[in-house]
Each structure stands twice: as structure tokens, then as C-alpha cells.
N, C-alpha and C positions, 0 to 999 in steps of 0.2 A: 153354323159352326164351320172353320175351314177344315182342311184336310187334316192340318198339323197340328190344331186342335182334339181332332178327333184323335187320332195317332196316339198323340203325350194325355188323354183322358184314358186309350186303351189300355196304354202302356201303364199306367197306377194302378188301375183296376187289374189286372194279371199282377202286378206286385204286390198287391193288399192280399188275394187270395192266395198267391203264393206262402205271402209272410203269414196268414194264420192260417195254415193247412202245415207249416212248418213248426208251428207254438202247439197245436194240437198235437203233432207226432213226436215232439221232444221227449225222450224220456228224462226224469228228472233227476233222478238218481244213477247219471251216466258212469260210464266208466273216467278216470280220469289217468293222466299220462302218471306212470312210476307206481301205479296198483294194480295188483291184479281184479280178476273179475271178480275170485270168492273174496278180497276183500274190501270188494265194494258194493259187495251184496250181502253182509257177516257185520256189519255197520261200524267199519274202519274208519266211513266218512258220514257215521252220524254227530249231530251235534249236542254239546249239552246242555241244560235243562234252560239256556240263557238262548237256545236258537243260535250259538254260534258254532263255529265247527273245535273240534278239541284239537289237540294236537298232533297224534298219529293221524288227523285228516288232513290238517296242515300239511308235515311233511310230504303227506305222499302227492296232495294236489302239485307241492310247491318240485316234487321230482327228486325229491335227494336218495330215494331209494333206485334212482339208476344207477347212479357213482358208489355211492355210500352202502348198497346191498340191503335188502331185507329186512334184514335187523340192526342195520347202521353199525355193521360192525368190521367195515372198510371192504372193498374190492382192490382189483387190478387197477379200477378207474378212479379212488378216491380214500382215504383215508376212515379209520374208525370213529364213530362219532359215541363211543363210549369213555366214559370218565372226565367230560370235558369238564369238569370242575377243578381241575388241577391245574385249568392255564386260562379258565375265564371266572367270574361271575357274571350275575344277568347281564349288566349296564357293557362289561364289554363284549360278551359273546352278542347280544344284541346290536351294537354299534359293528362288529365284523359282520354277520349277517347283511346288513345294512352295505356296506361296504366293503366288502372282504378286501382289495388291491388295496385299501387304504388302511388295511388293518395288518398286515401280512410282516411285523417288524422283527418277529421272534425268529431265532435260527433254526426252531424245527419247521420253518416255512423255507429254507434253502435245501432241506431233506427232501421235503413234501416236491417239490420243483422238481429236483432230480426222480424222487421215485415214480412220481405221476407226470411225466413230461407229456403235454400238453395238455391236461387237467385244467380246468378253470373253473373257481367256483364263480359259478352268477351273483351277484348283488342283490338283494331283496330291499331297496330303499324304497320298491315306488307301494310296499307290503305296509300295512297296517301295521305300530307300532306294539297295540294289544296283541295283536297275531303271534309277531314275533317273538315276543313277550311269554307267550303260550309254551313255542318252540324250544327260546330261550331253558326256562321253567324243566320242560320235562328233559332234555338235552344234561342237564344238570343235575336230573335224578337220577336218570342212568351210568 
């Protein structure tokens, strides 16, 4: 074997051990951004009985409890995500999720502008349509 050979054989072998010495220490049930710890150890982000994640696990993986507060019931940084039944059902709260800049036609979105000036809700298109669908769902019960 040459030198460079040997080198680019060392160097996989320190990446393979790396990479399962990192698969062993992963905890699986981590923290994620926008939960806290107790409620990610309190099973906020358990799923149900289908293996998929419910919806309060949604949200909080997906972040809207930085903007949206807690109990999603608005901050300084974003709007109240209570009673949204009275300006969606599923098909379009889903389609804004999806694409909220493309969704933003209503005039309490020229409100939302001024009161939340630089505010931007993220897009969830590249999200599972069920997922959202989840989100959509309980969003509309509250």
C-alpha cells in the first residue's frame, strides 16, 4: 500500500469509530429547540399509539413556542394561536402553515406587520402534510 493509501484507510477507520461511539452516546429522547427540559422528559414529545409524534410534540420540535409563547397564546414576538377557527379551517390553516408569505392576504396581516415588525413566520412546506394536518387539527380546537 502507498502512503496515501494508507492515510485515506486511517482516516475511515477514525470516522467509523467516531461515528458509532457518537450513535452509542446519543441520547434519544433529547431536548429539542422551543421545550423545555421538564417537558421533554413529562412526554410533551411522546408519540401516539401509531409511533408518530402528536401535536403538542409537533409544535414544540417545529419552534412556535418561541414566538407564540407557552401556551401559544402570543408574545412580544408573535401573535395568539388561540381561536384560530374563526379565520381558517384545516385546508387553509394548513396551506398558510405551508406557506404563510403566500397566505398573508387578510388585513389583520397588515396589523400583525406593524405590531410584530420583523416577525417572520417560517414556511413548513418541506413538513409532512399529516404532521401538519395534526397541528392544523389541534390549533383549531383550541
Amino acid at each position: 500500500m502507498t502512503k496515501s493509501q494508507i492515510w485515506v484507510a486511517a482516516f475511515i477507520g477514525v470516522f467509523g469509530i467516531l461515528f458509532l461511539i457518537q450513535q452509542m452516546t446519543t441520547d434519544k429522547g433529547s431536548y429539542t429547540a422551543g421545550s423545555s427540559y421538564e417537558e421533554s422528559t413529562t412526554g410533551m414529545n411522546q408519540s401516539n399509539s401509531g409511533g408518530e409524534p402528536d401535536a403538542k410534540a409537533l409544535i414544540a420540535t417545529l419552534g412556535c413556542m418561541n414566538c407564540h409563547g407557552g401556551n401559544l397564546e402570543g408574545t412580544q414576538m408573535g401573535p395568539s394561536l388561540v381561536n384560530m377557527k374563526e379565520y381558517y379551517n384545516k385546508e387553509t390553516l394548513i396551506a398558510y402553515l405551508r406557506n404563510p408569505e403566500g397566505n398573508m392576504s387578510a388585513a389583520r396581516f397588515n396589523d400583525y406587520k406593524k405590531k410584530y415588525p420583523g416577525g417572520l413566520m417560517p414556511g413548513f412546506g418541506n413538513r409532512d402534510v399529516k404532521e401538519l394536518g395534526k397541528i392544523a387539527d389541534y390549533l383549531l380546537e383550541r
